[in-house]
N, C-alpha and C positions, 0 to 999 in steps of 0.2 A: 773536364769537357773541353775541347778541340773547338772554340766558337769562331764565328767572323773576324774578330779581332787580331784572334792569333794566326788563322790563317793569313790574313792581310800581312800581318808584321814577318811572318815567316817566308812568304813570297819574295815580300819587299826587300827581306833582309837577302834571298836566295837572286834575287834579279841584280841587288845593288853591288854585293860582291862579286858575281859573271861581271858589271859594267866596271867595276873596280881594275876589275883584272885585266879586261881586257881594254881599257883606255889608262891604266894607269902612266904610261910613257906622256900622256897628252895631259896631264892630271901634275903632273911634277914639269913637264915643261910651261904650261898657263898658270897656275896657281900655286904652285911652291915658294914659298919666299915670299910672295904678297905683302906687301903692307896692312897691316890689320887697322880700323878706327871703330871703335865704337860709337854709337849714337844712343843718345837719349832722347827717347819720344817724347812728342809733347800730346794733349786733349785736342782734339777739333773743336771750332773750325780753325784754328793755329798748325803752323807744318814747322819742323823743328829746325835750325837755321841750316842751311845749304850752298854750295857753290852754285851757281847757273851754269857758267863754264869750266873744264878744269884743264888745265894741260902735263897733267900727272897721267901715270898708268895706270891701269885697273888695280882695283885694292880689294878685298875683304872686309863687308862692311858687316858687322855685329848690332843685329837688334835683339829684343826682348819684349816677348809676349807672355803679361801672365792671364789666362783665364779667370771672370769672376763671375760668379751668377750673384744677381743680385734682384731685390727690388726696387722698382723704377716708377717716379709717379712720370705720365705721360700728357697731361693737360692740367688746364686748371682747375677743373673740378675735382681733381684728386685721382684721377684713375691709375690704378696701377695694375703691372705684369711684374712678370719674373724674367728679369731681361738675360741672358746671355750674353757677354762681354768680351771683348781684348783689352785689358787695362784697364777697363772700369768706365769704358764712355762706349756712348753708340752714335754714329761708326767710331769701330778703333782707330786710333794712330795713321796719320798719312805718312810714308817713309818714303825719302827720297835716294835713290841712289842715281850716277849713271850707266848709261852703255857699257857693256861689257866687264862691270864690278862684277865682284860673287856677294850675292844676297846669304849672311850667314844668322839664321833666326834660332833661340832658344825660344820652342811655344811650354810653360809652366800650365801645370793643370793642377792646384792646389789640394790638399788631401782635404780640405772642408767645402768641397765643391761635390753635386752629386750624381753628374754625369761624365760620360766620355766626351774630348772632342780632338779638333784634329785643324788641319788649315788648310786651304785650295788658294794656291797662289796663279791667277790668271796668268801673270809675266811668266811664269817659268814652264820647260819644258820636262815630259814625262811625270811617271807617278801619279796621273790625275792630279796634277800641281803641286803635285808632295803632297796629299791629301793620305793618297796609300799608306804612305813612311811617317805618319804624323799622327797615328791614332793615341791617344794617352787618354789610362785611367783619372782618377784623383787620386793624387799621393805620385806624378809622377813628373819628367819633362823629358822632352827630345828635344835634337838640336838639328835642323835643313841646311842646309846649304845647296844654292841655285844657281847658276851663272844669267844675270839678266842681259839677253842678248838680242833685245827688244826696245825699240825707245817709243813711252807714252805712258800712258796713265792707265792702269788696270787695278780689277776688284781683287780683294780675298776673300776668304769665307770659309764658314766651319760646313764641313761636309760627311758629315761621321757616317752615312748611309739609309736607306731607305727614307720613311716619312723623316727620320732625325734630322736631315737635309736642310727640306724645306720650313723646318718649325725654329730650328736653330738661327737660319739664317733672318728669318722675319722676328725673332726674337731679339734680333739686335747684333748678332756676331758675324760681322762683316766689315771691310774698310778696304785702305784702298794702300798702294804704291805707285811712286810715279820715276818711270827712266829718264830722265832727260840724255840727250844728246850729250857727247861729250862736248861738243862744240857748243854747247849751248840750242836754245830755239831760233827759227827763221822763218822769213815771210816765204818760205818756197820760193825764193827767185834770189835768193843772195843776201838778204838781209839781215842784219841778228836783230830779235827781238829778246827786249829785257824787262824785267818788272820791278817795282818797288816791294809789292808785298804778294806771298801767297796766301788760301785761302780755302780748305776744305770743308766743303759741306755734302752729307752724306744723307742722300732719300732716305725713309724708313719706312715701310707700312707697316701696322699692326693690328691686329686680329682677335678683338678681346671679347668673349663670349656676354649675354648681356642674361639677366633671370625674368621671367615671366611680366613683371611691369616695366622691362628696357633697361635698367641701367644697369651698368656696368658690374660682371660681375670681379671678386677678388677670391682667393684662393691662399691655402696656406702654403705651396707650397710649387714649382715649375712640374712635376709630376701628376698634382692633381689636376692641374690647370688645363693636362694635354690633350684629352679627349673633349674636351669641350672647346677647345681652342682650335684643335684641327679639323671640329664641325663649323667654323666661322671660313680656316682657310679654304676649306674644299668651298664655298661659295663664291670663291675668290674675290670677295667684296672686303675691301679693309674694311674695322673701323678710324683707323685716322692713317694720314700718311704727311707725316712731319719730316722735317730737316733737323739734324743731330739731336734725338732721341727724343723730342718731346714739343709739342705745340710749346711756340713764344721762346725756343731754344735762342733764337737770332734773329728777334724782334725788340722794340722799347730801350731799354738799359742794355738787355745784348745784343745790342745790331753792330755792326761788323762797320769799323771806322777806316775812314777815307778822308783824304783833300783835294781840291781841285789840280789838274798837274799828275795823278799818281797814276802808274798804270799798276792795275791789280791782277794778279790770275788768278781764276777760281776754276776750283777743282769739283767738278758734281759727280756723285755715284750713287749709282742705283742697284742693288745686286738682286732686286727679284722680280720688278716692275718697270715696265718703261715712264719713261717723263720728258717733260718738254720746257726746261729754262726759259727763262722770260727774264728778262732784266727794264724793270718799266723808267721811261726816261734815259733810256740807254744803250745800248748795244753791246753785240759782238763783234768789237772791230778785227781779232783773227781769232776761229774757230777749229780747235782740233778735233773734226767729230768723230767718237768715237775714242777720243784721246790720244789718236793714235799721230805722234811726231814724225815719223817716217813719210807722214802725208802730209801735202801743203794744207795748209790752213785756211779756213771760207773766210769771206769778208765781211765785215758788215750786217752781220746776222741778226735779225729783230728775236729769232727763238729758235733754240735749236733740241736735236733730237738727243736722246736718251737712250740704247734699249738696256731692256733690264738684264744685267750682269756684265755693264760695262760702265765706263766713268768718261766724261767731256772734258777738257781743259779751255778756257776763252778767257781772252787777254782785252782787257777794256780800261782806258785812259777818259777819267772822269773830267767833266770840260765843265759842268755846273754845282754849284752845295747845294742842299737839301738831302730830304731823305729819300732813297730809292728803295722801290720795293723790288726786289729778287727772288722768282717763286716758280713753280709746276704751272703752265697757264693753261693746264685742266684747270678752270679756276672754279669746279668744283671740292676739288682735291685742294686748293688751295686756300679757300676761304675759308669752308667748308670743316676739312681735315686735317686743317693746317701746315699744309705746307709751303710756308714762306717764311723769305728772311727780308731782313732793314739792311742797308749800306746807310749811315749819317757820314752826308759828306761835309766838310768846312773849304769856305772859301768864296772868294766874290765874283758875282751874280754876273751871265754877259748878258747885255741885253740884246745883242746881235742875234743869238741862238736863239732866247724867246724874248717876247715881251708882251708886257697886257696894253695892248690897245685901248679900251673901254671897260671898265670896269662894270661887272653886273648892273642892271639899274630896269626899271622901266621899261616896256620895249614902247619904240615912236620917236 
């Protein structure tokens, strides 16, 4: 039988060699000879080490994605799904390239895996973000190559078709990449701005159907689970919406470390729902909304905007220690469903910035 799949690939394969042929002079004069490097991904919320600025030519960066379906507990109480993966975390891998590299990705779809899937690269152009050229059985892989000719931070996501879409993507298979400038980042007015450390963290909602006394139900297996899971989606009510895959990800022992002095960038994406960052005792001192580099960056931002299927980058130079909360300030969705994270920062105390006047007591 002649299914969706194949049609897709037989197009794909019928559009890519027309664009083959007829850009191939542009194709051997951009990208012939490149320099190839490989990178190795790291788990969020960590980003895998990178140049800020480079003054080298475009190269040919080599990543790897293997698909993993797995089971995921998602809170303390023990809840679990059947998550959908890129290497085995949710969100996958933040990958850095910049301007004008060629993004060259092998996505692995393991033959013990029991779905199709595929990858939607926002940065890239045509294909439905190579979404088209990327469908793989189990038992299979393909290999993308993109020219990113875009500077900021954008989602990806498995985008196999129809409901598959939207159940896959809130299942946890999504993350992000980010262009920088080859120049590095700037205040929009001439400035470069630089960071000690980056920092990805990745919204997630999830949609886990519950049985007649409320709690949560489990299932043996991402198939069973789907009819019942996509009568939670269609209400469009999560139930939790966590930062990197599960309530208390980057809170307590995993809260995300800092010192006074450091500037941090943090990277937020959200690939199905909008959100609204809040950094409490803190700010956005430059905001890329939308992620998008090519635009100057806000100042000074107390909370900024999310939509869903886009990613923020904000650069904030921590002035006090303690522990900051970093979170959705739905603070429904954040108290609530957990979506929030800890910064533990070290360092000593100004008292210029605050100070306790009177200490509780008495009133009179």
């Amino acid at each position: 039988m002649f299914n969706r799949r194949d049609f897709v690939l037989a197009a794909g394969a019928a559009a890519g060699a027309a664009a083959a042929l007829s850009s191939a002079p542009a194709w051997a004069e951009e990208a012939a000879g490149l320099p190839r490097r490989s990178v190795d991904l790291v788990a969020p919320p960590f980003v895998h080490p990178h140049e800020q600025t480079t003054d080298r030519g475009p190269e040919i960066v080599e990543f790897k994605l293997t698909v993993m379906e797995k089971e995921v507990v998602i809170d303390d109480d023990g809840t679990k799904i059947h998550a959908f993966t890129y290497n085995g975390s949710v969100p996958g891998p933040m990958m850095v390239v910049h301007e004008g590299d060629y993004v060259e990705l092998t996505l692995v779809n393991p033959a013990t895996n029991s779905f199709d899937h595929n990858i939607d690269f926002h940065a890239s152009t045509g294909g439905l973000g190579g979404g088209d050229l990327t469908h793989i059985n189990p038992g299979e892989e393909v290999v993308l190559r993109f020219k990113a000719t875009r500077p900021g931070v954008f989602v990806y996501h498995c985008a196999p078709g129809g409901e598959m879409i939207p159940w896959h993507v809130v299942s946890g298979m999504n993350g992000a990449i980010m262009v920088l400038p080859r120049q590095g980042l700037s205040d929009g007015a001439g400035k470069p701005l630089r960071y000690d450390k980056a920092f990805y963290i990745g919204e997630q909602d999830f949609y886990v159907p519950r049985d007649a006394n409320g709690a949560f139900k489990t299932y043996p297996s991402a198939g069973e689970a789907f009819a019942d899971t996509l009568a939670v989606m269609r209400t469009l009510t999560p139930t939790h919406v966590v930062f990197n895959g599960r309530v208390g990800a980057l809170t307590d022992k995993n809260a995300l470390q800092s010192k006074v002095g450091e500037t941090v960038l943090i990277l937020h994406s959200q690939a199905n729902r909008d959100t609204r960052p809040h950094l409490i005792g803190g700010h956005g001192d430059y905001v890329w909304l939308l992620g998008k580099f090519g635009n100057p960056p806000m100042k000074g931002l107390e909370t900024w905007f999310v939509p869903g299927g886009s990613a923020s980058a904000a650069l904030y130079t921590f002035r006090q220690p303690g522990v900051y909360a970093y979170l959705n300030h739905n603070l429904i969705e954040a108290v609530l469903l957990g979506a929030t994270a800890q910064f533990r920062v070290e360092g000593t105390w100004n008292d210029d910035l605050m100070t306790l006047v009177r200490r509780p007591g008495p009133i009179g």
